[in-house]
N, C-alpha and C positions, 0 to 999 in steps of 0.2 A: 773616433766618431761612431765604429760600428757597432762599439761597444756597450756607446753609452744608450744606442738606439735599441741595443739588446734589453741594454736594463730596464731602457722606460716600457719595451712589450711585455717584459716579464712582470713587469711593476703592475702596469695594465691588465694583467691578464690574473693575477693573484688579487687586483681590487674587483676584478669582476665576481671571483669565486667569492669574497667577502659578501657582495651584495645581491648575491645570485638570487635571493627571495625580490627583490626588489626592481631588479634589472630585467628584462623580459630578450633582452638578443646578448649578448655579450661578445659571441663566436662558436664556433661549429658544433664543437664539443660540448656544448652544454646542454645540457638535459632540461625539457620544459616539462612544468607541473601537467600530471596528466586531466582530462577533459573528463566530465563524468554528467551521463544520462541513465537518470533511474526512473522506469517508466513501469507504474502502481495501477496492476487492472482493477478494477471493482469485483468482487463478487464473482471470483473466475474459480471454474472446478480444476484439480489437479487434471482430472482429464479431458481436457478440453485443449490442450496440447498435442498436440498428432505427434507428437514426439513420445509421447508419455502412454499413447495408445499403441497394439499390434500394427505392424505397419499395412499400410493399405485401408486400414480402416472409415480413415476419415481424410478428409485434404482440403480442414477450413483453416491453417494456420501454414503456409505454406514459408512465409517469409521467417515466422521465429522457430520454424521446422531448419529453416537454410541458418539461423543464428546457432542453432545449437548444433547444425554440422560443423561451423567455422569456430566455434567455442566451446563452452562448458555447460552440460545440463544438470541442473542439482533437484536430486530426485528424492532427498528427504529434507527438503527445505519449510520452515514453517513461517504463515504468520504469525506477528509476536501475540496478537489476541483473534477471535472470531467478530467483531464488527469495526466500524469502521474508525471511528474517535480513538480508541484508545489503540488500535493496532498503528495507524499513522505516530501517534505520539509515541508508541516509543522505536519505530523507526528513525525519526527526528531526534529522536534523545539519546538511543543507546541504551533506555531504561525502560524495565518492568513499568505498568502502569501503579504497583503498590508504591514504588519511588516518584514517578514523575506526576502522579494526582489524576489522570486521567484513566479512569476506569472504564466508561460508559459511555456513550455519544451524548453531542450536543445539540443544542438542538435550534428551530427556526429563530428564536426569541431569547436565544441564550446571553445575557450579559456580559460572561466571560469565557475563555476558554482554555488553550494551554498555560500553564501555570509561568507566571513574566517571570518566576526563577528558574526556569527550566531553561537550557543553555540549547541551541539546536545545532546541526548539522550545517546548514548554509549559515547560520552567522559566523561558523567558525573560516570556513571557507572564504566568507565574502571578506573577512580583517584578511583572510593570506592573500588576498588579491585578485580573486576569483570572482565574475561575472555571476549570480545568483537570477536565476526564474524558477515560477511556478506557472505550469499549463495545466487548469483541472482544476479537480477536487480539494478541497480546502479540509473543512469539519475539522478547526479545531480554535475555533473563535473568530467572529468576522466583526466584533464590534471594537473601534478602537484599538487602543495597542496590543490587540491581539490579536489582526492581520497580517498578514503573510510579508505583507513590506515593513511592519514593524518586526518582526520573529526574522531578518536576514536573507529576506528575498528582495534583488532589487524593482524585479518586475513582477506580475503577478495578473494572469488572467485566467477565469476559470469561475464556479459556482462555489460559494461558499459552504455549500454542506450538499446532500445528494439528491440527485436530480430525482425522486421524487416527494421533496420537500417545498413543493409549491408547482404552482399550475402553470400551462403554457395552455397557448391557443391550437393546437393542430396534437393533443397527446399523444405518446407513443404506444409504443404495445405494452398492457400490464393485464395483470388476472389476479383479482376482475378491471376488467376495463377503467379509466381514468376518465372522466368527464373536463373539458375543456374548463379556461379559464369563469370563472360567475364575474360579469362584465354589470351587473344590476346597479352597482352602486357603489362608495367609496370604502364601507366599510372592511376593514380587515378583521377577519376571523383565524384567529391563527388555535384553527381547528381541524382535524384532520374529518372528511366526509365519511358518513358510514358506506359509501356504495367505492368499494376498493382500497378505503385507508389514504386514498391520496388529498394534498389541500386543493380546496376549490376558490379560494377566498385571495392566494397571498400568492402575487407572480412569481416564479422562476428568476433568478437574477441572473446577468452574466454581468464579472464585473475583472474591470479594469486597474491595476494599481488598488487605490482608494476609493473608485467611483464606478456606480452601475452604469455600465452603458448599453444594458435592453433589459425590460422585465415589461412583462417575460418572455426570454429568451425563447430563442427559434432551435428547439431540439434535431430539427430534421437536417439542420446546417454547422451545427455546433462543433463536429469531425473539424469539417475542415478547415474552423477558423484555429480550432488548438493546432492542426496541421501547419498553417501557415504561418501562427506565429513560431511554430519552433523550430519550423525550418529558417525564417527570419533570423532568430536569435542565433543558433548554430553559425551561420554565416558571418549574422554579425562580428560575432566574439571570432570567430576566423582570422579575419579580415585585422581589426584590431591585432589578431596577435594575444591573446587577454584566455586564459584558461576559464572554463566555465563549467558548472552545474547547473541541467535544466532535472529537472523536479516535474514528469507528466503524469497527472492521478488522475487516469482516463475517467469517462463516466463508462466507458465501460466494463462489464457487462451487465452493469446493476436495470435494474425496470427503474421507472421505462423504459424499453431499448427503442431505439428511432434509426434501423438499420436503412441502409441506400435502397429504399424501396419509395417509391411517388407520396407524397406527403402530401398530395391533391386525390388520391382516392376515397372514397364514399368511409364511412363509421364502419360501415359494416365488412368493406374491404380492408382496411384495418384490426381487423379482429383478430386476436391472438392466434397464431396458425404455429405448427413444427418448422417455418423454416424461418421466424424472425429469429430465433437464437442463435442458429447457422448463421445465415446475415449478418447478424452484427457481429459476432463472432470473427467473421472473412475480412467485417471494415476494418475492425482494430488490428488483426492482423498488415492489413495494406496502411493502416497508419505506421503503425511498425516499421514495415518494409521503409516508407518515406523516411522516415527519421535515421533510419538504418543507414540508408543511401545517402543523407548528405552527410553525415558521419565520416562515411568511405570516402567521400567527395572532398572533405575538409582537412581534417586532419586522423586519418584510418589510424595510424602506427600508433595515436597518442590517448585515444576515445574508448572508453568501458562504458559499454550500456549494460547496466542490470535491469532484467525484467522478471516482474514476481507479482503478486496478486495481495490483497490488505485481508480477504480472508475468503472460504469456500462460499460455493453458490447459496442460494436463496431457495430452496429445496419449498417453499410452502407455495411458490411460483409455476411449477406442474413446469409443463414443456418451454419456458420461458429461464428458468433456471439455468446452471453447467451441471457439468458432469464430475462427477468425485470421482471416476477411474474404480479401484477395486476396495475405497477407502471406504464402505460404509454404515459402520456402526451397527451389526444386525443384533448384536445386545438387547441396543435401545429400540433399533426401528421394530424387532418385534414384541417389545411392551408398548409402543408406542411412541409417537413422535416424531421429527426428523433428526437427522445428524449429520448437520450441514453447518453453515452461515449458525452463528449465538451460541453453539457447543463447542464442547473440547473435545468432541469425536475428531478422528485425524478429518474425517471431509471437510473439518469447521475449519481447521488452518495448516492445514499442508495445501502448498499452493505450487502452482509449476514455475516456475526459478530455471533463468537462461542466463549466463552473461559471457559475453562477448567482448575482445580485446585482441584484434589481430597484431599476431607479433608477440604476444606476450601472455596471452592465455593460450595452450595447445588445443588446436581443433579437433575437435571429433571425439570430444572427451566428458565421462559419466564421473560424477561424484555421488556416494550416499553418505559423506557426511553430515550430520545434527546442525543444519546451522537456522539461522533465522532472521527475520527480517531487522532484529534490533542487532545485528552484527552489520549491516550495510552501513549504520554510524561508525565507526571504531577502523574498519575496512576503508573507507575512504580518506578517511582523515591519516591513515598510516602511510598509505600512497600518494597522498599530498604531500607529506612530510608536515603535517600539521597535529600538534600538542592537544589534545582534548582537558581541560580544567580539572585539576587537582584536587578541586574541594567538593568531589561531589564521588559517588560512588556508581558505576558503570555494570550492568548485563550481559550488553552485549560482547562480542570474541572479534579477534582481528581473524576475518579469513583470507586474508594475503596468498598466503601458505597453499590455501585450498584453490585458489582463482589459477594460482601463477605457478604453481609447481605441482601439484596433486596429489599435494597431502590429504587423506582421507580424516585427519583428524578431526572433531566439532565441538559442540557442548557434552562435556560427560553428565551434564544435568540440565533438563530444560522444562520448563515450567511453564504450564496452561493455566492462564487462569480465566476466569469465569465471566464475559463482556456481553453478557446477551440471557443467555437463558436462567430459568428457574434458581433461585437463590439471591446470594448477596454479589453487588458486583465488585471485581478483585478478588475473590476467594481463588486459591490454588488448587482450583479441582482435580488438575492431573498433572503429573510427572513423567520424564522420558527418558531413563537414562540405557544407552544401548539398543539391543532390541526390545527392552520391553519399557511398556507403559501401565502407570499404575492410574488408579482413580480413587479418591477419596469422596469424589462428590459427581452421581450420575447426573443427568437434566436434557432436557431434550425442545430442539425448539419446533415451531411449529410444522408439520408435513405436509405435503400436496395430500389435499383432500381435510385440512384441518385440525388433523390428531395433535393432542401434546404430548408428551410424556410429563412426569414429576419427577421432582428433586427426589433423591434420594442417597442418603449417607452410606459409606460403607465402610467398617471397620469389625474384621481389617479388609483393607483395600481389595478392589479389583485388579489383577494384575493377567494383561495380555502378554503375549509374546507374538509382535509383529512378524516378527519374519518367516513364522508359523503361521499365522493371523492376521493377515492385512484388513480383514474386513472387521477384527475384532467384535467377534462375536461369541467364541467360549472361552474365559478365564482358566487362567492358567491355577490347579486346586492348590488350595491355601497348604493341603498337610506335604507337598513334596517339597525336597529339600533344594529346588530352584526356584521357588514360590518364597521360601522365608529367606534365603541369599539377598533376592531382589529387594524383599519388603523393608528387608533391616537399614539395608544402605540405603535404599530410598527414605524412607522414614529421618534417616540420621541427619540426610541433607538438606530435605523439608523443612524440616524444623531449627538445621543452621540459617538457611535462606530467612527464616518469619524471624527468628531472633536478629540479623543481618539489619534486616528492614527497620524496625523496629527502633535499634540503637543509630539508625543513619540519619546523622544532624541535616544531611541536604535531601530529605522527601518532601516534597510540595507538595499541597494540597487544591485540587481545581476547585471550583466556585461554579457550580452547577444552577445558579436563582436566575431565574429568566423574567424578561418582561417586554410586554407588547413594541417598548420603542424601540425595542432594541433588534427587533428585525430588519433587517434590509428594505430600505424603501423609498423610490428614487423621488413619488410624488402621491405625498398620502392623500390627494384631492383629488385623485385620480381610480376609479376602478383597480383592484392588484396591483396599483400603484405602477399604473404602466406609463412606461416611457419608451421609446425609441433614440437615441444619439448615432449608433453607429453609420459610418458613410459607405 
């Protein structure tokens, strides 16, 4: 009898391990899929991290200052592009934007958005059996099956493109200044005003799942409802028992900023001052910190939160901007321009990168690995134990290696391409391999105080040597023999990458045609089509 009681445990305990994808408790020993929060600031400088500054200098990030004591800071991390549409898409894909069709943002009126062939990250997760949200930012189709609940998220709350793509009643801080909602009449204008580039015509949405539920939306409150819901979720999927991906594309640091300062003082009290950036700055920070905390609360031993930025600050913003740290393009800014946010200057997408994994990532630990935001696809799905699709051809690198044991190894090639500034969009204006970076295509986006710079060709290339050059501002001379080393192998792989692309049967192409109906609009017989629902 005791024998046969032996075999049915044994028998038990071998059908568990068969359906261990499937089963969620079986017994002690088994291993649960791990928990993953990746939380996408807007528009954040690499130095706007107090970690990434001399110490003592600043102390407005205190909480992801304490993340990257108890974890990993990766200190040569990039966005996959400089704005915001195409850096998200190929985070979500794994894919360059010359693969996944998303080159260029979308926009208020846009018809379609990421490409329905393009495969994403939570849908792959949510088939393993993972709980899938979106808290934030969206921008990358909000009409139809190109919503976040359609693209593999099961929930989804947040602004469909960036907060300032439409008007709210109480504005936040911008320069120049943002004028409130135009309340005159029903018509939507979906026109941007000359007095600051922001809309005055077409509300702010906050929206729920499939349905707006305020436009427009209450900037000055908006913290704490993404707060709430994700500490909700977190718990929920706890409680269940149920692994989960929560996906938070803060609004910030993008302008408007609507830092914890009285949302009841005068226009004028309002007015763009040195310490809105600070302030919001500190919120997201204590957003952080909260999400941080119920993590540690929940399940600590099992939860990776990655935090990284969609691309460098908004430099044409003056003291509303971030901070680049020592990244800043003096090539360009002294012909002209900025080299920030829309460039492939490092300030436009080296971005500050924390992730955090107690137990399993070692504390207190520096990587300057090459890695990038379209390796967060590849990297989680390896750590799920989930397959990413066969038929399609992938950029981004698994950094397992790099999180969990400290291998410094990255992309021995990594490619900038062109999402904002002067030129065509998707071009491969710079290359990165090692310390140095080359440029085949300069351009420059707009500067506090107005400047542009131009597009301009170089061949042969510009070739920096960062680690000589962090601000990248005197090329490395074409006639030494570390100058033509660099160009040849760079050059050789440039041009394998565009032939690559080129012959790849699975690149999509986005559908960029917009029209008026196809904006968000809860009641077009209404003023900015405002409505109120939430309780």
């Amino acid at each position: 009898m005791a024998e046969v009681s032996t075999l049915l445990f044994l028998s038990g305990m071998l059908l568990c391990g068969l359906l261990l994808h499937k089963v969620s408790k079986c017994g002690a020993g088994v291993d649960k899929k791990p928990n993953f929060i990746i939380i996408l600031a807007d528009d954040i400088g690499w130095g706007d991290l107090d970690a990434n500054q001399p110490e003592g200098k600043t102390n407005n990030t205190p909480y992801l200052n304490l993340m990257a004591q108890q974890g990993l800071r990766l200190t040569d991390f990039h966005s996959p592009a400089s704005t915001c549409s195409p850096s998200r898409a190929a985070l979500l894909t794994g894919r360059y934007g010359l693969r996944n069709g998303v080159t260029h943002n979308f926009a208020v009126d846009s018809v379609a958005g990421l490409p329905l062939s393009e495969v994403t990250l939570p849908l792959l997760l949510q088939r393993a059996g993972y709980y899938t949200a979106l808290i934030g930012k969206w921008h990358l189709g909000h009409h139809g099956p190109y919503s976040p609940t359609n693209r593999g998220f099961d929930y989804y709350l947040g602004v469909p493109y960036s907060n300032d793509m439409g008007c709210t009643d109480i504005p936040g801080y911008d320069l120049p200044e943002c004028l409130p909602c135009d309340s005159s009449g029903p018509l939507i204008r979906l026109k941007r005003s000359a007095h600051g580039g922001c809309y005055t015509n077409v509300g702010l949405p906050l929206m729920e799942n499939s349905s707006i539920v305020e436009q427009p939306l209450d900037l000055w409150t908006l913290t704490e409802q993404y707060k709430s819901a994700a500490l909700q979720i977190i718990h929920n999927a706890s409680k269940r028992g149920q692994p989960y991906l929560v996906y938070m594309a803060l609004a910030h640091m993008h302008v408007p900023l609507a830092p914890p300062l009285s949302p009841d003082a005068s226009t004028s009290a309002r007015a763009p001052n040195n310490g809105a950036y600070a302030a919001s700055l500190s919120e997201m920070d204590s957003l952080v910190g909260a999400v941080k905390t119920a993590s540690d609360d929940t399940d600590k031993d099992n939860t990776l939160i990655w935090f990284t930025g969609d691309n460098g600050p908004w430099e044409q913003k003056c003291q509303l901007a971030g901070n680049v740290g020592p990244f800043t393009g003096k090539w360009q800014t002294s012909k002209g321009g900025g080299s920030a946010k829309r460039t492939t200057w490092e300030g436009g997408h080296r971005v500050p990168t924390v992730a955090y994994w107690p137990g399993k990532i070692p504390a207190n630990t520096t990587s300057s690995a090459l890695l990038s935001g379209m390796d967060i696809f590849p990297t989680l799905l390896s750590l799920a134990g989930v397959t990413a699709p066969s038929d399609r051809r992938y950029d981004g690198i698994d950094a397992t290696n790099t999180l969990l044991h400290g291998e410094q190894m990255g992309h021995e090639f990594l490619f900038h391409p062109n999402s904002g500034a002067a030129g065509k969009f998707g071009d491969l204006q710079a290359v990165r391999t090692g310390k140095h970076k080359a440029f085949y295509i300069t351009g420059a986006a707009e500067a506090c105080g107005g400047a542009t710079g131009m597009e301009q060709l170089h061949d042969p290339p510009l070739i920096f040597d960062l680690e000589r050059d962090e601000g990248e501002e005197t090329p490395v001379e074409v006639e030494t023999p570390e100058y033509q080393a660099v160009a040849e192998r760079i050059a050789r792989r440039r041009e394998e990458l565009l032939w690559d692309i080129a012959a790849d049967k699975s690149v999509s192409t986005a559908d960029y045609i917009t029209d008026k109906s196809a904006a968000p609009c809860c009641d077009p017989t209404e003023p900015v089509c405002r409505c109120h629902t939430l309780g």
